[in-house]
N, C-alpha and C positions, 0 to 999 in steps of 0.2 A: 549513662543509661545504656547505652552500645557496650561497652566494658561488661554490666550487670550480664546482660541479653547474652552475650559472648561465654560469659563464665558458664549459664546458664545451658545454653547450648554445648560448649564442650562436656558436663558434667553427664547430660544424657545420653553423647556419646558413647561415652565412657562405660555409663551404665548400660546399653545396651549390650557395646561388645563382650560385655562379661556375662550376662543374661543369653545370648544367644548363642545355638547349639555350634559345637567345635567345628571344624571341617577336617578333611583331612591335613595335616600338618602342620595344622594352626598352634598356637601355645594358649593355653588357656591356664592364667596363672592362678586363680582360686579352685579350676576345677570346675567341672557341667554335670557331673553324676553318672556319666553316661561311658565312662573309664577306670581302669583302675586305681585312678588317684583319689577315688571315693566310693570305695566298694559298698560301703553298709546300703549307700541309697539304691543298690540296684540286689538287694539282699531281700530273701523273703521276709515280710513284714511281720508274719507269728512269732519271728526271732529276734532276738537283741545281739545288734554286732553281727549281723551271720556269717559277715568274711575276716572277722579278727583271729587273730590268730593267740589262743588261750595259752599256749604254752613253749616253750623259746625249742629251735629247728633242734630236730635229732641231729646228736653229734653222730650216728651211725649213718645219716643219711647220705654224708658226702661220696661222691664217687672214689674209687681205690685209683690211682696214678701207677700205672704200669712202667717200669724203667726196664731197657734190658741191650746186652751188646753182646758182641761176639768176636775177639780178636786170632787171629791167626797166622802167626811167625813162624819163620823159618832162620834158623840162626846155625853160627860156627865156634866153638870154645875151645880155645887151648887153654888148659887149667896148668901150665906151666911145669908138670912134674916131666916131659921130655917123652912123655907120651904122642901119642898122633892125635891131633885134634876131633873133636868129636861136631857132631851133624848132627841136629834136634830139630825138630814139629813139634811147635806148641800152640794149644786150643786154650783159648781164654775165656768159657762163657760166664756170665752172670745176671742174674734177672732181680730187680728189687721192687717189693710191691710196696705203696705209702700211701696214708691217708692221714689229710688235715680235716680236724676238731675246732670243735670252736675254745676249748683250753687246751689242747695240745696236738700231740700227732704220731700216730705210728707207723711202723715199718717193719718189715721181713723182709729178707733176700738170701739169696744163696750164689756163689761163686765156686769157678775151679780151675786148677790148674792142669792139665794133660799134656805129657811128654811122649814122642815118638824119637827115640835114636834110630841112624841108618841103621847100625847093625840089629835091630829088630827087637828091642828091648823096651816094651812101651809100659808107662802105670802112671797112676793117676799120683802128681807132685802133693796137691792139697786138694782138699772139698771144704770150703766152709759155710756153715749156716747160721744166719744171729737174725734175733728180733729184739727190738725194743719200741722205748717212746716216752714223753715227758708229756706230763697231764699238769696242770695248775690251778692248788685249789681254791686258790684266791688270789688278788692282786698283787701281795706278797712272798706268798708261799708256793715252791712248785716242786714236784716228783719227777724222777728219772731213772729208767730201769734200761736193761741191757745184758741177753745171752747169746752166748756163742757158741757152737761146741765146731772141732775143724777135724780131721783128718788128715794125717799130711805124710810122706815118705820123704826122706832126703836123695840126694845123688847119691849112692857108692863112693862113687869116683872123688868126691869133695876131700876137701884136706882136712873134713875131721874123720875119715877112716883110711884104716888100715890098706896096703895094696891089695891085700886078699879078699876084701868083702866084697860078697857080689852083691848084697840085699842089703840095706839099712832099714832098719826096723818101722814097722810099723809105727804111727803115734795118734793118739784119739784121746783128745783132748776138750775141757770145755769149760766154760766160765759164766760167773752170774755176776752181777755188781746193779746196786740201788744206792740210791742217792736221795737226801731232802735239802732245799735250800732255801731260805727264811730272810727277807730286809728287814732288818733292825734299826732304818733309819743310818747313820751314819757308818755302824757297824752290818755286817751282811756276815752271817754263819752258814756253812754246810756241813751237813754229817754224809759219809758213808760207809756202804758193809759190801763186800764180794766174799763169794767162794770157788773154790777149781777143783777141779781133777784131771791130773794125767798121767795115760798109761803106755806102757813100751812095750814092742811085741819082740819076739828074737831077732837077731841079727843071723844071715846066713852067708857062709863065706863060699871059696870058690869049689872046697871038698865036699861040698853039701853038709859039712855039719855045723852046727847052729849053739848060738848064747843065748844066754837067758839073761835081760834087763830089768827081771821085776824090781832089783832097788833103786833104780832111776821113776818107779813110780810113786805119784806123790799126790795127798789130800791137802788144800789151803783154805786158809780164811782169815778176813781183814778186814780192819776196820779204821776208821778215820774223821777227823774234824779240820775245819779251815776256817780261820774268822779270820774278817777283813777288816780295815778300816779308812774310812775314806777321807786321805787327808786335803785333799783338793779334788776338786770336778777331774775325775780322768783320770788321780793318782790314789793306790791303794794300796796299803800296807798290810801285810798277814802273815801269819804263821800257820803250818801246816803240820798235825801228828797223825802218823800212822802207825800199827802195828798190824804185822803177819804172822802166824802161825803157819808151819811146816810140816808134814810128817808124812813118815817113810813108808813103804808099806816092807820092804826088807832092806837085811845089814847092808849097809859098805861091803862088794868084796876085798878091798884094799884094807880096813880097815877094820874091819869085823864088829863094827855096833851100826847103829842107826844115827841119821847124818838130823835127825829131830831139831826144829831147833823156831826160836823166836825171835822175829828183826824187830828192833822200834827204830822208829826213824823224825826227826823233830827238824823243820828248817823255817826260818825266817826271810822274808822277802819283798819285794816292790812289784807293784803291775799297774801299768800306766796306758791308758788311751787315749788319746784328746782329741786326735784326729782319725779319722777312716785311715789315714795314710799311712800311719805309723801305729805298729801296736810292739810293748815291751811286757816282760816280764824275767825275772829274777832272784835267787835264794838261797840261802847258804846254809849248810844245817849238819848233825851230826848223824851216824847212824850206827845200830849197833846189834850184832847178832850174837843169842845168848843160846847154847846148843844143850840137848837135852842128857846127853853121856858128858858125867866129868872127866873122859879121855878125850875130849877136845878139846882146843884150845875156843874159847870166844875173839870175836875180832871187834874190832870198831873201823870207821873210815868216814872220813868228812865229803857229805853230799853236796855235790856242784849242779842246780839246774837253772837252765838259762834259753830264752826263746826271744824272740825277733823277726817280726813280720812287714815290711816295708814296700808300700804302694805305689810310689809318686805319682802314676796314673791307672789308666783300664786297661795299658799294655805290658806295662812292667811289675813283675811281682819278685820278692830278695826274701829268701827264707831262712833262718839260722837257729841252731837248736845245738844245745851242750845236756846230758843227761848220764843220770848215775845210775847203778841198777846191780843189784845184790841176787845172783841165780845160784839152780845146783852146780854141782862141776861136769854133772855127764858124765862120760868115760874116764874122766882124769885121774887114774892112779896116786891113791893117796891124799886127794885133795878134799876138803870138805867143804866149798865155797869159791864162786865166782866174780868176782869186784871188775866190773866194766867201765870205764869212762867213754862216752863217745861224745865227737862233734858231727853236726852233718849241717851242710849249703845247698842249696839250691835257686835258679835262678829260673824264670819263665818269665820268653821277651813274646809280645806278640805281634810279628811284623804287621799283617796285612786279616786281615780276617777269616781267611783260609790257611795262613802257615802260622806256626806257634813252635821256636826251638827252647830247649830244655838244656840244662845243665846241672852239675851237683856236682856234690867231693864230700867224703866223710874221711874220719878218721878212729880209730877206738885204739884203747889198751889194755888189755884184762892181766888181774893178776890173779894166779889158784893158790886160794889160804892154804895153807897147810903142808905146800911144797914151794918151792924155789923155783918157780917157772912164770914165764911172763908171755905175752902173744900180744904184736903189735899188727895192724892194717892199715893200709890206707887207700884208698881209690879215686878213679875219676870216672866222669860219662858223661858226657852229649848223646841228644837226640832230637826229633823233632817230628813234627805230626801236619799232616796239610791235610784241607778237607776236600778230598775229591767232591763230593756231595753231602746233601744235607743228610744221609745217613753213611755216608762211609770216609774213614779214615786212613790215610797211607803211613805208617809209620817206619822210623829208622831210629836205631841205638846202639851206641858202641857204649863198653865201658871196660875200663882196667881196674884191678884188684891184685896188692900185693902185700903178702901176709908173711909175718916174722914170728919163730916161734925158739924158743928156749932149745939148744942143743938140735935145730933141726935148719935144713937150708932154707932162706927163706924164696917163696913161689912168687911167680906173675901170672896172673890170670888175663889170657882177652878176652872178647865176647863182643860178635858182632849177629844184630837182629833185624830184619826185615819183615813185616808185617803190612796186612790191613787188619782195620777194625769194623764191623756194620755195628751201627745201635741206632737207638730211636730216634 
């Protein structure tokens, strides 16, 4: 009977504290009406639901995420030709606007490069602007767009011009590429399309007279497929086709036609994740440029690309990349084609949560179709970054660069930089 009595009494307990008004801080697990955790009952009664909410949150509504920094070095470069070293000011700004979606996200931003040498010769290295963003239109299926368009001048001084240039040409440039990507269940397809344009403006040397580069300018367009398949959790086999189109807007002076022409490019490969810690991927494939004057020669050349991303924690990160890459030849007398191999390393250790040192090494070797010339590089650099504050960064880099070319002596480049950075 005591037991019954007991049960009894706990139950009205019970009941009570749920029946009575909340206080502050209290937990009221079904709810008193008197909160948002039960809006309708404190809703005007002419209405049904008056606080539900009829239709799912604008994807415009979220706030726009402001990104922005501003870096500014001061550096020394002997570019090896036995010249006097040169003294540069460089402005680094860039600003990126972004906003998440409830199926995707976009972005804009704009970036630049600014050069000041002592001797008083200042212009703007690059300007670039892109926007894009991926939307998803179902749980399978998603889109992804992305343009660019840059602006950019080169050094004179660099070792692809002559001693006499005083101005390397102008270049305004820009690019579009879309994407769709589909699960198939075991198989996963993507398709895509880009197109470019870009333009050269003269070269001016040191007598004030000037060349003209319109046959370095050029219209493209591409397109491409990648089907996967996934042979285990985290390992995926696929083949990848592309083709591009090329075209001139005038001859070769070297040659006297138009350098027109159409790459297909076909490889097969592996991509493998299974851990956050490790990620691979690699392919091997053919590829082959078919030129639109039968006074070309057509070329073929087997595509090597290979990536490597390696974690073991939150301080150490190992990056590795080999890539092939088929361009114009530029200025290269006689040549109708550019064949690149490169590799490139990098390593980012993070001692302490304010210092973070850098390193890297690449390597490339281009060959120019159509002539007997070859151009080798390779390089090193360290640097490192400490963060004075939660918005500013003191930076240092050194890097060496030394390039080998057909019939010509080959350079050593140094290059040492000192900077801070502020961003957000």
């Amino acid at each position: 009977m005591q037991t019954r009595r007991a049960g009894i009494a706990a139950s009205a307990m019970a009941l009570a504290l749920l029946t009575a008004p909340a206080g502050a801080g209290e937990f009221v697990p079904l709810g008193d009406g008197s909160a948002t955790n039960n809006a309708d009952l404190i809703g005007y009664p002419a209405t049904e639901c008056a606080h539900c909410s009829t239709t799912p949150p604008d994807e415009a509504g979220n706030l726009i995420d402001i990104d922005w920094s501003l870096g500014l070095r001061g550096g020394i470069k002997d570019d090896g030709s036995g010249a006097a070293p040169t003294y540069k000011l460089i402005a680094l700004p860039s600003v990126t606007l972004k906003q998440q979606t409830i199926r995707g996200g976009y972005d804009a931003g704009l970036s630049g490069e600014i050069s000041y040498q002592v001797d008083g010769n200042a212009h703007i290295d690059s300007l670039t602007g892109t926007v894009g963003g991926t939307y998803d239109l179902d749980a399978l299926t998603s889109l992804a767009g992305r343009a660019n368009l840059k602006i950019s001048q080169d050094d004179p001084d660099g070792p692809d011009y002559a001693s006499n240039v005083a101005s390397a040409p102008l270049v305004l440039s820009g690019s579009a590429e879309v994407s769709a990507a589909r699960d198939l269940g075991a198989f996963n397809l993507a398709v895509r399309g880009s197109a470019g344009r870009e333009v050269y403006g003269e070269t001016v040397y040191d007598d004030s007279s000037t060349s003209d580069n319109t046959f370095q300018n050029t219209t493209s367009y591409g397109a491409g497929v990648r089907l996967g398949y996934e042979l285990t959790p985290g390992l995926v086999a696929f083949i990848d086709t592309q083709a591009d189109i090329v075209s001139y807007d005038a001859p070769s002076p070297s040659l006297m036609v138009k350098l027109d022409n159409v790459t297909y490019a076909g490889r097969a490969g592996l991509s493998a994740k299974f851990t956050p810690t490790l990620e691979l991927e690699g392919s091997l494939g053919l590829g082959y440029t078919d030129f639109g004057d039968e006074t070309l020669g057509d070329f073929s050349a087997v595509l090597y690309d290979a990536r490597a991303v390696f974690k073991p924690d939150e301080t150490l990160t190992l990056t590795g990349a080999l890539t092939t890459t088929v361009s114009q030849p530029g200025t290269t007398s006689g040549a109708t084609a550019k064949l690149t191999y490169a590799a490139t390393g990098q390593v980012e250790y993070l001692v302490n949560p304010w210092l973070k040192l850098r390193a890297d090494a690449s390597w490339t070797a281009a060959h120019y179709q159509g002539i007997d010339s070859e151009e080798q590089s390779w390089g090193l650099g360290a640097g490192a970054d400490y963060l004075l504050n939660a918005h500013t960064d003191l930076t240092a880099d050194y890097s060496f660069l030394r390039t080998e070319k057909t019939s010509a002596p080959a350079t050593d480049e140094h290059q040492v930089t000192l900077g801070v950075k502020f961003h957000r």
